[in-house]
C-alpha positions in Angstrom: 4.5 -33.0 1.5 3.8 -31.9 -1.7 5.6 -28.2 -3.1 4.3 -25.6 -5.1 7.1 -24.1 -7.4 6.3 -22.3 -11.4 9.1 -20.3 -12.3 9.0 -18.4 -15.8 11.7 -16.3 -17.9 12.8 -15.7 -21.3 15.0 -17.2 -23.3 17.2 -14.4 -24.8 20.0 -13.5 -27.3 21.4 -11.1 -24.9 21.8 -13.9 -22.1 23.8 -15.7 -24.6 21.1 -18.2 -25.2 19.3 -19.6 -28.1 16.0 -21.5 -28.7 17.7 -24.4 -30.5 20.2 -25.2 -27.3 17.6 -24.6 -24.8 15.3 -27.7 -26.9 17.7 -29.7 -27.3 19.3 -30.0 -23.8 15.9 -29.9 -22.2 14.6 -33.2 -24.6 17.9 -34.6 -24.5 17.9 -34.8 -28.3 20.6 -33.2 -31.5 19.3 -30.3 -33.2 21.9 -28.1 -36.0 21.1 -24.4 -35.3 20.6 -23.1 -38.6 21.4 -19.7 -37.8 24.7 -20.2 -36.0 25.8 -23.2 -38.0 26.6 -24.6 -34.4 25.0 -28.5 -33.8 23.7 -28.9 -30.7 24.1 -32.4 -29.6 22.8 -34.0 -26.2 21.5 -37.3 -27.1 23.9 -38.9 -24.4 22.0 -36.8 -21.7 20.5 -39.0 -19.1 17.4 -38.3 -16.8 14.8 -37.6 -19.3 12.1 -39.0 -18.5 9.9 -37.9 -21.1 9.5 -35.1 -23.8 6.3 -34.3 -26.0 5.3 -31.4 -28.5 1.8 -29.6 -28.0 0.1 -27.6 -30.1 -2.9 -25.3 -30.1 -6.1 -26.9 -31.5 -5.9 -24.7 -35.1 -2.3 -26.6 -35.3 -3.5 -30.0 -33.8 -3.2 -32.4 -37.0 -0.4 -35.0 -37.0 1.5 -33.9 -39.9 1.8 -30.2 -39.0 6.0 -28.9 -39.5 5.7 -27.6 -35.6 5.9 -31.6 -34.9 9.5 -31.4 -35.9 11.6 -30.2 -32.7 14.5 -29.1 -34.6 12.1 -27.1 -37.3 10.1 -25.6 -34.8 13.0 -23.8 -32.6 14.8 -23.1 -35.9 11.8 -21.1 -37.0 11.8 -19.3 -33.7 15.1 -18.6 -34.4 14.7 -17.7 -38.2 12.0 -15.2 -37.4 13.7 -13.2 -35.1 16.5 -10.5 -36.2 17.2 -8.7 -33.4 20.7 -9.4 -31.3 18.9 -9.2 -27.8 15.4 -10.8 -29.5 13.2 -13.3 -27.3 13.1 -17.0 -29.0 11.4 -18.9 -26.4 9.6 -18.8 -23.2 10.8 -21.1 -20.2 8.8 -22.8 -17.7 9.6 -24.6 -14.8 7.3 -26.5 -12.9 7.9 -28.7 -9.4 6.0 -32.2 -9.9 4.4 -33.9 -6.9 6.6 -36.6 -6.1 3.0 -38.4 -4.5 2.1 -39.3 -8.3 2.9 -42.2 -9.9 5.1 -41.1 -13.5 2.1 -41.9 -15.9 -0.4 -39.2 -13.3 3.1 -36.8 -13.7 2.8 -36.8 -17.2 -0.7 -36.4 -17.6 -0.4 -33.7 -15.3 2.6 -31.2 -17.5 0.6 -32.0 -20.4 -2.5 -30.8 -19.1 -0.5 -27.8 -18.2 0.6 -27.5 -21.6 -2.5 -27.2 -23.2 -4.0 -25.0 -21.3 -0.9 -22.3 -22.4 -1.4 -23.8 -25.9 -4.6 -22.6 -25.5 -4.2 -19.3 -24.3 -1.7 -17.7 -26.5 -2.0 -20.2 -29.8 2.0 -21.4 -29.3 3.3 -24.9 -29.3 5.2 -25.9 -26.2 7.7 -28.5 -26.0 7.6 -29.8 -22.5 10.3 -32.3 -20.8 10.2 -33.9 -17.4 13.8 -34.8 -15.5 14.6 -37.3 -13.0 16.0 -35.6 -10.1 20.1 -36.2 -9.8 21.8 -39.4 -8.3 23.3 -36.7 -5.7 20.0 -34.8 -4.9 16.9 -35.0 -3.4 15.1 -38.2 -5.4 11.9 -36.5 -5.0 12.8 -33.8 -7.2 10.8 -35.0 -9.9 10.5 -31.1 -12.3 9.3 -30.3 -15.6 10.5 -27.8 -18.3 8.5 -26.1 -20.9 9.8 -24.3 -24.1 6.9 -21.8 -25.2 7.1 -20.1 -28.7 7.0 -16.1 -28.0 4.9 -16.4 -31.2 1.4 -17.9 -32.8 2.0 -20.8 -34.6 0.1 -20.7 -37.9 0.2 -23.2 -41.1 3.3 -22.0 -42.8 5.5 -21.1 -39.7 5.4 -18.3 -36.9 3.0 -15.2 -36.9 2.5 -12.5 -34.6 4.0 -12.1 -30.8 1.8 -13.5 -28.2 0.4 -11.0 -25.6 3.0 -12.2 -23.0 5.4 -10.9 -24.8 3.7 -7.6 -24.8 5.2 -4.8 -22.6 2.5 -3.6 -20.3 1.6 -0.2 -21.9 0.6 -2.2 -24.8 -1.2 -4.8 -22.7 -3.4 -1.8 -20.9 -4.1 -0.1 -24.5 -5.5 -3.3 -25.4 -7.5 -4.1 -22.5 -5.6 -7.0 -21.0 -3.8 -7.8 -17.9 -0.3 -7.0 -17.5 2.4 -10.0 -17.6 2.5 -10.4 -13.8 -1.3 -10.8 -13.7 -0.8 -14.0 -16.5 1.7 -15.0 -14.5 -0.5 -15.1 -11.4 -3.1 -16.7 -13.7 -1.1 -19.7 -15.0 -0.1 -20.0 -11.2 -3.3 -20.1 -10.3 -4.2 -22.7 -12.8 -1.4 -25.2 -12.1 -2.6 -25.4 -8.3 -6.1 -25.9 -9.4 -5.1 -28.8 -11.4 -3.0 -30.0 -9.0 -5.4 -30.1 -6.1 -7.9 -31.3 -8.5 -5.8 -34.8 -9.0 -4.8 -34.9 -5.1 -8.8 -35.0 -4.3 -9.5 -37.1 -7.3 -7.0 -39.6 -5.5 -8.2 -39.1 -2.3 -5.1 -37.6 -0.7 -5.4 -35.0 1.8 -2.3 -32.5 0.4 -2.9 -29.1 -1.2 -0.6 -26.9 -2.4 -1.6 -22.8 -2.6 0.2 -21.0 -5.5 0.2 -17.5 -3.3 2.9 -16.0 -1.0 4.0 -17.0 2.7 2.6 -13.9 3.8 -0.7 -14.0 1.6 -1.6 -17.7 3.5 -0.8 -16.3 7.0 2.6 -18.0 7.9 5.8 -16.8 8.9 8.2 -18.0 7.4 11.1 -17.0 5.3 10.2 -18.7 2.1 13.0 -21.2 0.1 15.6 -19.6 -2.2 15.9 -21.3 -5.2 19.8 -22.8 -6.2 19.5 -23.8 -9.4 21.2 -26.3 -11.2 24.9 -25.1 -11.3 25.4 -24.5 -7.6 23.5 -26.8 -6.5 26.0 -30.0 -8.5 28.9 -27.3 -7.0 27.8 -27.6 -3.5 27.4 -31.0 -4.3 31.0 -31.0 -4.9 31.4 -29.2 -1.5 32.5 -25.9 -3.3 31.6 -22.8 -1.6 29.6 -19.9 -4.1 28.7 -16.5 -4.0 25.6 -17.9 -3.9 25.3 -20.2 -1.3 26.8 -17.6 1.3 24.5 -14.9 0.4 21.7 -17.6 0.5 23.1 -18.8 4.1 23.5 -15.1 4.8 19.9 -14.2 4.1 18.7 -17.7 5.9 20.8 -16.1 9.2 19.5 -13.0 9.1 15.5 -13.8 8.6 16.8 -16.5 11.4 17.4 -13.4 13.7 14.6 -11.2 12.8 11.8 -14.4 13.4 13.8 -14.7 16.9 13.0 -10.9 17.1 9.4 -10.6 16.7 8.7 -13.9 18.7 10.4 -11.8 21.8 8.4 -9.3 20.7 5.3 -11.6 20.2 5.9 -12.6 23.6 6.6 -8.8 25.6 3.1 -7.8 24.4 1.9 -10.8 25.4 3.0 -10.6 28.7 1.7 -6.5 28.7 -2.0 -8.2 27.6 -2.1 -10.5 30.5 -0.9 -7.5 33.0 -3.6 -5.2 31.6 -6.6 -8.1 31.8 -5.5 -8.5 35.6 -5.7 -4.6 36.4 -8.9 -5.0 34.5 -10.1 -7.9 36.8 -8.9 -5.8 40.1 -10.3 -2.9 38.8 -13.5 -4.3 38.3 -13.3 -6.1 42.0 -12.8 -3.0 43.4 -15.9 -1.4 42.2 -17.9 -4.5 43.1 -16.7 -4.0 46.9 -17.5 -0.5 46.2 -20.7 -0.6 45.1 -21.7 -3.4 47.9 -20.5 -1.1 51.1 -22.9 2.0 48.9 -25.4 -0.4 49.3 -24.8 -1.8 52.7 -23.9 1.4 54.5 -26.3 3.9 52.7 -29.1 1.9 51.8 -31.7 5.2 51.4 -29.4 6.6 49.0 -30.9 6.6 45.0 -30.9 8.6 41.9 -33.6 10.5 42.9 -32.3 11.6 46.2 -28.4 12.3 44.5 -30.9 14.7 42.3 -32.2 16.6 44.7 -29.3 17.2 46.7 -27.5 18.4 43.6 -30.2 20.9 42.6 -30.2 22.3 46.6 -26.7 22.8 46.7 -26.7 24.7 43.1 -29.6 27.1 44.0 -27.6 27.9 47.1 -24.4 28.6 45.4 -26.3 30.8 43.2 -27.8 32.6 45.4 -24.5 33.6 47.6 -23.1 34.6 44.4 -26.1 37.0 43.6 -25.3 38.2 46.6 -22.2 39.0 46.7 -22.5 40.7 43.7 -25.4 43.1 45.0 -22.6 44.2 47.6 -20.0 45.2 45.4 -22.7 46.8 43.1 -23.7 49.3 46.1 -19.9 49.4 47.3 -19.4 51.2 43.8 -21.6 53.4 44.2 -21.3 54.8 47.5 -17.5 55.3 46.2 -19.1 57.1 43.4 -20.5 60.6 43.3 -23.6 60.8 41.3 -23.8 62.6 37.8 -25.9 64.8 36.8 -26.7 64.9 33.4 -26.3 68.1 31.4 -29.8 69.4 30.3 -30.1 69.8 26.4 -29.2 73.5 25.4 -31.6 75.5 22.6 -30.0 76.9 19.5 -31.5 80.4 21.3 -29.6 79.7 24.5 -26.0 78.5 22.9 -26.4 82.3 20.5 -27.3 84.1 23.5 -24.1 82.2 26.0 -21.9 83.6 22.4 -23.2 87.2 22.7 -22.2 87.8 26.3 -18.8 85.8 26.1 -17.8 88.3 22.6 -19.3 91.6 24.5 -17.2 90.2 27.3 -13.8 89.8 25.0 -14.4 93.6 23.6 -14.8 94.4 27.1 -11.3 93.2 28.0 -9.7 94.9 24.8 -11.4 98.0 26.0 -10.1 98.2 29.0 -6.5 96.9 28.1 -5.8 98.5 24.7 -2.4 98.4 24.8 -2.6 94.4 25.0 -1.8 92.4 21.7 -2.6 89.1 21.8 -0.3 86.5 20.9 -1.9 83.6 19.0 -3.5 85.1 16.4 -4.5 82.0 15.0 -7.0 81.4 17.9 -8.6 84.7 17.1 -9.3 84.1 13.2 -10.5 81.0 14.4 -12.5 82.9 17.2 -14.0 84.8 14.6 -14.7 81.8 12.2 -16.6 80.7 15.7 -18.5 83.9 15.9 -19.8 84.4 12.1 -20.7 80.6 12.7 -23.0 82.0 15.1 -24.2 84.9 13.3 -22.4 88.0 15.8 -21.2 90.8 13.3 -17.5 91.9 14.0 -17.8 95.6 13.9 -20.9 95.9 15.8 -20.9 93.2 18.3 -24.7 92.5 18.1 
């Protein structure tokens, strides 16, 4: 069964790599880095199946100096200054083992264009045998991409993958992770296009595990190092954490398939109370029927609406009761009749001639609370009763 694998990164200065030795391994050809003054020489390198320079279309004609491997990644080294610069852009591409090598071929180079295309660089491209020791069916492909446009008289501006993504957004475009899903996208388009073409019923699907609805832990990638030392039978770093990780995904798929199963089991619990529930009100319903068989909506009605007026009424009732309860309990009040202004001057009158009475007859008396007298007075002029006089 066919795989699906496009893995991208930069070649970069700071990684201790260089345009010139990444070309030259990956075509299996000598190139002198002018640069370094180092000659890079792997012309002795086996498994190379094939290796093939593609330009864009304004750079397509047969003598143009991006033709020449080692002048091309020289110039890509050339034009950069910076001690951590970008030279190149890597691609590696898994190649359906089902195609024949001539179908393989056509296939990276379609691949090629298409980038070509997009961003105006030339990519060298190289397809490898798998190793003696491997897995023969790891037929892969690398591609070297310039990080800039390849014009008549050398290398011109950076490409927009090579953009960070502020700049991308300011300029309308997508950010590098949405090319990368892009180019994805294109090499399983391509792909599936040539398995139909061929009549063979495999498709592969560029998108994650999760994204296609299968779990699974997806593949970690070795890489060629640890994968010749494990060939060796050495033990790496990492290999364990690899075999680590593989353990522990082992244990959580064992955990949510017990899971899985628990709810399961909770499901088919609740769909038989469901099924005994719904017996029971089947039995239910029949004895209604067979036992009251006068009994209907209408009647339930009327029956509710009987006993509601009754209970209202015994509660009217009982509140009538303990109305007249409180007020037998109660004396009655009579209400105070309104007073005239007449009447409440004349009541003033006889309570003063009744205070100078009292003074009269007790002279010797001194009251004690003046207070209440000045304010007895205040009360009187209120009234209009003259203090010497009385009247």
């Amino acid at each position: 069964m066919a795989i699906f694998r496009l893995s991208m990164e930069p070649v970069s200065r700071a990684k201790g790599r260089s345009a010139t030795a990444s070309a030259a391994y990956r075509s299996g050809t000598k190139i002198h880095d002018q640069r370094t003054g180092m000659t890079w020489d792997f012309t002795r390198r086996t498994g190379v199946e094939h290796a093939e320079i593609v330009l864009p279309e304004s750079a397509s004609d047969t003598g143009h100096w991006a033709r020449d491997r080692s002048a091309l990644w020289n110039a890509a080294e050339l034009v950069e200054k910076r001690k951590d610069a970008r030279t190149a852009r890597e691609y590696g591409l898994a190649l359906p083992h089902e195609f024949t090598r001539d179908q393989q071929v056509e296939l990276v180079r379609r691949f090629s264009v298409e980038l070509a295309r997009r961003y105006e660089v030339a990519v060298d491209f190289a397809i490898h045998l798998p190793h003696w020791h491997g897995d023969q069916r790891n037929v892969h492909a690398h591609l070297l991409a310039t990080t800039r446009q390849v014009r008549a008289t050398g290398l011109g501006e950076k490409v927009a993958m090579e953009w960070s993504d502020t700049n991308l957004a300011k300029a309308g475009l997508g950010s590098t992770k949405k090319q990368l899903v892009s180019l994805r996208a294109f090499w399983t388009d391509i792909q599936n296009a040539k398995f139909k073409e061929l009549g063979m019923n495999i498709r592969v699907d560029h998108r994650t595990l999760e994204a296609q609805g299968i779990d699974r832990q997806p593949t970690s990638h070795l890489g060629p190092a640890v994968s010749a030392m494990h060939r060796q039978g050495m033990q790496t770093r990492v290999g364990q954490r690899i075999a680590q990780e593989q353990r522990q995904a082992a244990v959580q798929r064992a955990e949510r398939l017990k899971e899985m199963l628990r709810l399961e089991r909770e499901r088919a619990q609740v769909d038989r109370s469901i099924l005994d529930v719904s017996a029971d009100l089947a039995a239910a319903q029949r004895d209604l029927v067979e036992h009251r068989p006068s009994l209907n909506l209408e009647d339930i009605r009327k029956r509710a609406r009987e006993e509601w007026l009754a209970l209202r009424e015994a509660r009217s009732a009982k509140a009538s009761e303990a109305a007249a309860e409180t007020a037998k309990e109660t004396p009655p009040v009579t209400p105070e009749a309104p007073r005239t202004v007449e009447e409440i001057q004349r009541q003033a009158r006889e309570n003063w001639l009744e205070y100078r009475r009292q003074q009269l007859l007790n002279p010797g008396q001194v009251r004690e609370e003046s207070p209440d007298r000045e304010q007895g007075r205040a009360k009187d002029r209120g009234y209009g009763i003259d203090d010497d006089t009385g009247l």
